[in-house]
BAFI-3210 file (N, C-alpha, C; in Angstrom, 3 decimals, decimal comma, padded with zeros to 6 digits):
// residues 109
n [1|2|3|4|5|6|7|8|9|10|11|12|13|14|15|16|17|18|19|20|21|22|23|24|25|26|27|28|29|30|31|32|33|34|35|36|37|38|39|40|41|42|43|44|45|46|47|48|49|50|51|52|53|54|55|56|57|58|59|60|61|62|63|64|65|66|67|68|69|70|71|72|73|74|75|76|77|78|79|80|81|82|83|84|85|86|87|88|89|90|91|92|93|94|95|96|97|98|99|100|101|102|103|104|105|106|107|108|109]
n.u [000,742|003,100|002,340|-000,587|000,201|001,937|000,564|-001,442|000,282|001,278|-000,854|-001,655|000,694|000,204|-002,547|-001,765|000,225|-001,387|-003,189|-001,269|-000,327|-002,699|-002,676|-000,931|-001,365|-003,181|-002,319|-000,305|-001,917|-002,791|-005,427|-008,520|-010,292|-010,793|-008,258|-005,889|-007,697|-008,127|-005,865|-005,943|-008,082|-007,270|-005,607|-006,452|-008,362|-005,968|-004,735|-006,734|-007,433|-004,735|-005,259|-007,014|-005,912|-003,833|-005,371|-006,448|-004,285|-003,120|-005,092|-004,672|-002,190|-001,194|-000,480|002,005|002,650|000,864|001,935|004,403|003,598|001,336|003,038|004,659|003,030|002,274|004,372|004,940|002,747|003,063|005,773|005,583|003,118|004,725|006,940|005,319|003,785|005,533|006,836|004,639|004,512|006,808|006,479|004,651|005,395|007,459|005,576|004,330|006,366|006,722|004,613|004,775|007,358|006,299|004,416|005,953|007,373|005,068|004,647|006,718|006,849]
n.v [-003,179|-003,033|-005,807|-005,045|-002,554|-003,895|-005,887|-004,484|-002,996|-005,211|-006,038|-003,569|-003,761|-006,417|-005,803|-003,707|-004,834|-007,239|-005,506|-004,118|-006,532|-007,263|-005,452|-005,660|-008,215|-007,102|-005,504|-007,204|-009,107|-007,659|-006,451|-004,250|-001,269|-000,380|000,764|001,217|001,140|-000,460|-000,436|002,361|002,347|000,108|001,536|004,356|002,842|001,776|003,937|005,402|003,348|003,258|005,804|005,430|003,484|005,317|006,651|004,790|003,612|006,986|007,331|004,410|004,482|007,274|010,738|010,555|008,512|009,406|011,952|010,459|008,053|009,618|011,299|008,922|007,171|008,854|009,298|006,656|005,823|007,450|006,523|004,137|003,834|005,618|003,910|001,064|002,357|002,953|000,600|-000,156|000,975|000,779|-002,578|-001,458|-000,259|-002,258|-004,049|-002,662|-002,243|-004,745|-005,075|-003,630|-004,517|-006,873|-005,977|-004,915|-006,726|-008,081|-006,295|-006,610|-009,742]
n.w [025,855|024,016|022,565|020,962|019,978|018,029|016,672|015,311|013,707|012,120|011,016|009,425|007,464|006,327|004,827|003,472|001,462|000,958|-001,030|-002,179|-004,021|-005,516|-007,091|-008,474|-010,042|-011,643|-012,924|-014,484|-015,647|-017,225|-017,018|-017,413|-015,783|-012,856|-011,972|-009,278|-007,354|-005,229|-004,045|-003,217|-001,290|000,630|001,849|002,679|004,634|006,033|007,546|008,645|010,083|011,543|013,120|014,669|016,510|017,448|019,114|020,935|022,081|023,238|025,182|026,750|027,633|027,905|027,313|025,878|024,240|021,740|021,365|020,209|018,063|016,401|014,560|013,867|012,837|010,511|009,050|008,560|006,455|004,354|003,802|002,718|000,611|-000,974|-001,779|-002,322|-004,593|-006,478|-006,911|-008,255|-010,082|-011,538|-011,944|-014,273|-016,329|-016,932|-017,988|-020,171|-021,457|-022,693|-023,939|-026,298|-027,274|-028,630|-030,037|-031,896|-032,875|-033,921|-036,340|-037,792|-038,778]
ca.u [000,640|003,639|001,472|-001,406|001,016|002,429|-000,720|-001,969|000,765|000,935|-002,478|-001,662|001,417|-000,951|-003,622|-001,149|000,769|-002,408|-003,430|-000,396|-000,574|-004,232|-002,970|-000,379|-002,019|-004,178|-001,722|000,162|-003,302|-003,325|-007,090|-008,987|-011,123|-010,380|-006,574|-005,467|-009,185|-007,526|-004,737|-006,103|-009,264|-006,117|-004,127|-007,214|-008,509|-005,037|-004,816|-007,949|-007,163|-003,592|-005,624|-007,950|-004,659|-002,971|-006,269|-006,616|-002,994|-003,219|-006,604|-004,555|-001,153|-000,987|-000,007|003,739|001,896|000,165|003,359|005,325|003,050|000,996|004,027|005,405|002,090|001,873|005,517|004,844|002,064|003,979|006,902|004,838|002,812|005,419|007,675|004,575|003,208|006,786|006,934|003,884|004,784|007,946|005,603|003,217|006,912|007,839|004,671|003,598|007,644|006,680|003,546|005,374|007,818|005,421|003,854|006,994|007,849|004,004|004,586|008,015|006,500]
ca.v [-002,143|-003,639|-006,460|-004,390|-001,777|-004,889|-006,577|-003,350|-003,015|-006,327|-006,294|-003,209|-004,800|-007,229|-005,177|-003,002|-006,019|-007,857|-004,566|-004,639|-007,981|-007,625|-004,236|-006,384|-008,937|-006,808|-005,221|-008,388|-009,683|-006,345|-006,222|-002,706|-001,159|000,412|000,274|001,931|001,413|-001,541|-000,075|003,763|001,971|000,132|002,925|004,738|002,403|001,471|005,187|005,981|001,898|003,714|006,927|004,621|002,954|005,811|006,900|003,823|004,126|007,425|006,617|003,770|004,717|009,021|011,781|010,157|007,962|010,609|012,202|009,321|007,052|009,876|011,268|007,611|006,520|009,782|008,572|004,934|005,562|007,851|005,454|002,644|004,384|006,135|002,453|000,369|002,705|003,060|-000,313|-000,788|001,791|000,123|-003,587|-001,186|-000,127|-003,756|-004,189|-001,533|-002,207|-006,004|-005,286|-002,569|-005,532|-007,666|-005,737|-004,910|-008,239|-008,397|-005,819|-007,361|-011,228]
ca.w [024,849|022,799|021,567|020,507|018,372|016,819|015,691|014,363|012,494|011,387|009,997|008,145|006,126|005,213|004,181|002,092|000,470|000,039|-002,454|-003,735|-005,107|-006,084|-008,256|-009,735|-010,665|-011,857|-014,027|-015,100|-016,473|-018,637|-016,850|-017,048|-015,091|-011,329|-011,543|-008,302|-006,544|-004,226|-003,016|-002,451|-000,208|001,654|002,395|003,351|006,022|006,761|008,025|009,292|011,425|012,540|013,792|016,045|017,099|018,077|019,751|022,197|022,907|023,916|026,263|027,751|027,757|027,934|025,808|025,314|022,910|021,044|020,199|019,463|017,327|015,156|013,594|013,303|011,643|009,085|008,063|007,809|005,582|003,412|002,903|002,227|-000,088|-002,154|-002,332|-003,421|-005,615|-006,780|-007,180|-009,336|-011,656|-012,314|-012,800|-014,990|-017,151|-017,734|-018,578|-021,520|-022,705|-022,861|-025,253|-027,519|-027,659|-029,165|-031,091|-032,521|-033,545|-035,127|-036,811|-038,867|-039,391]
c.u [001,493|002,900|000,387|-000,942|001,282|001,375|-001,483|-000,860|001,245|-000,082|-002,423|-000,776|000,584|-001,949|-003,216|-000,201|-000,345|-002,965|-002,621|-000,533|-001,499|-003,694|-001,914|-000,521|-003,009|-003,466|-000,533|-000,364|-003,299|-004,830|-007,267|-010,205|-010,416|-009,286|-006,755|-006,541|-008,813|-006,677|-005,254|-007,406|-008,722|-006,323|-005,339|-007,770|-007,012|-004,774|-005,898|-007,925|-006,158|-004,152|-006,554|-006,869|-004,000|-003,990|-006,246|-005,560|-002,601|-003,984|-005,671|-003,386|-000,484|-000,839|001,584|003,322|001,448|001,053|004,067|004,513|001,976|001,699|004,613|004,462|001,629|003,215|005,680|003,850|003,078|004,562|006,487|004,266|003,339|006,200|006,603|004,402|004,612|007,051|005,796|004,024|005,782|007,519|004,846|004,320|006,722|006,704|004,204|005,279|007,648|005,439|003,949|006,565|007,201|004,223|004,735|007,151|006,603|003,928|005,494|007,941|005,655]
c.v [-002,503|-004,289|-005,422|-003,721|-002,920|-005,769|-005,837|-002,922|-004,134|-006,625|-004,941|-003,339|-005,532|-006,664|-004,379|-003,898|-007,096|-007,036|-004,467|-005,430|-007,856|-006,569|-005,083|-007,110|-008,669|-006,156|-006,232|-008,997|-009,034|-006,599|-004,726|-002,623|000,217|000,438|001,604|001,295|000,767|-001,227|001,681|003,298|001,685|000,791|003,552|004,029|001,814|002,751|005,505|004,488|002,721|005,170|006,427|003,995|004,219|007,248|006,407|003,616|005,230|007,484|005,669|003,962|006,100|009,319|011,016|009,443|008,444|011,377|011,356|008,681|007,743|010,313|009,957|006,662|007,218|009,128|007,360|005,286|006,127|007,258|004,669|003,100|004,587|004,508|001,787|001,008|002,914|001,785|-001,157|-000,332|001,273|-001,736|-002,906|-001,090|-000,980|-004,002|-003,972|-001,769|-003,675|-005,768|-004,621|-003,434|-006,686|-007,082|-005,064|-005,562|-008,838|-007,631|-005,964|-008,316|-010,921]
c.w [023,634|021,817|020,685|019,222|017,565|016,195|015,053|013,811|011,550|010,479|008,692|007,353|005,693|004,669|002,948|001,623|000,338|-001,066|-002,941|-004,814|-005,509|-007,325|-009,158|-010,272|-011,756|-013,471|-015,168|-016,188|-017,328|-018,654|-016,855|-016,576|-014,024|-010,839|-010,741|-007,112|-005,435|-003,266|-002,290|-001,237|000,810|002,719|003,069|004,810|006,932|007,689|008,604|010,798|012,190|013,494|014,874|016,679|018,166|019,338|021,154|022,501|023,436|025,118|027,369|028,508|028,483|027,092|025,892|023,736|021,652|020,085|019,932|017,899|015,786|014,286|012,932|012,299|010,241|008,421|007,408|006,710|004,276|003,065|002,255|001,216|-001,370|-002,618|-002,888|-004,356|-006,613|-007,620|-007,989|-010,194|-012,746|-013,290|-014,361|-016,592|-018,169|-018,707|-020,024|-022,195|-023,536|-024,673|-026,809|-028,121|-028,856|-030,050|-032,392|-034,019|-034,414|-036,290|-038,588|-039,391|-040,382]
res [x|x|x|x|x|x|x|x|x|x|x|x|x|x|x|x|x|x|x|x|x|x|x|x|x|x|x|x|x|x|x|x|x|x|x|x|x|x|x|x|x|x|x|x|x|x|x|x|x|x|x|x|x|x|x|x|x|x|x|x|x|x|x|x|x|x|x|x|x|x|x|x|x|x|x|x|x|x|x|x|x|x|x|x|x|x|x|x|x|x|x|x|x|x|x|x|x|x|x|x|x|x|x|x|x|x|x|x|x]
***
């Protein structure tokens, strides 16, 4: 049962730091379009994956599971959530202070 939890949550760090990187890249580029679309699809199947998780660990395991793991998977999402998105806002910052920079400086030559 260990293994199992840990490769389902392994897969969803990667799934939500592979949308990370795709949204920052995305905002690095100064591309437009579907900013967010990457990471809210994520987070969505990353959550809807941890509710089948904490499904077939109750099924194999019991109810101990059940209460342990869906509170522990509504919180993980939350944290994760609020810190990336936290952490793109602050990329998106740099970003929009970088161009007002530079357009600054076009503005004075």
């Amino acid at each position: 049962m260990f293994l199992f939890l840990t490769l389902s949550l392994a897969a969803s760090l990667a799934l939500l730091f592979g949308a990370t990187e795709i949204e920052r890249r995305a905002i690095v580029g100064r591309y437009t379009g579907v900013n967010g679309l990457a990471i809210l699809c994520c987070f969505t199947l990353s959550f809807v994956g941890s509710l089948v998780v904490v499904a077939l660990a109750t099924v194999w395991g019991g109810w101990g599971y059940l209460l342990h793991l869906l509170p522990g998977t509504i919180l993980y999402h939350f944290f994760m959530g609020v810190s990336l998105v936290h952490g793109l806002q602050k990329t998106s910052e740099r970003v929009a202070l970088e161009d007002q920079a530079m357009r600054r400086g076009a503005a004075f030559a």
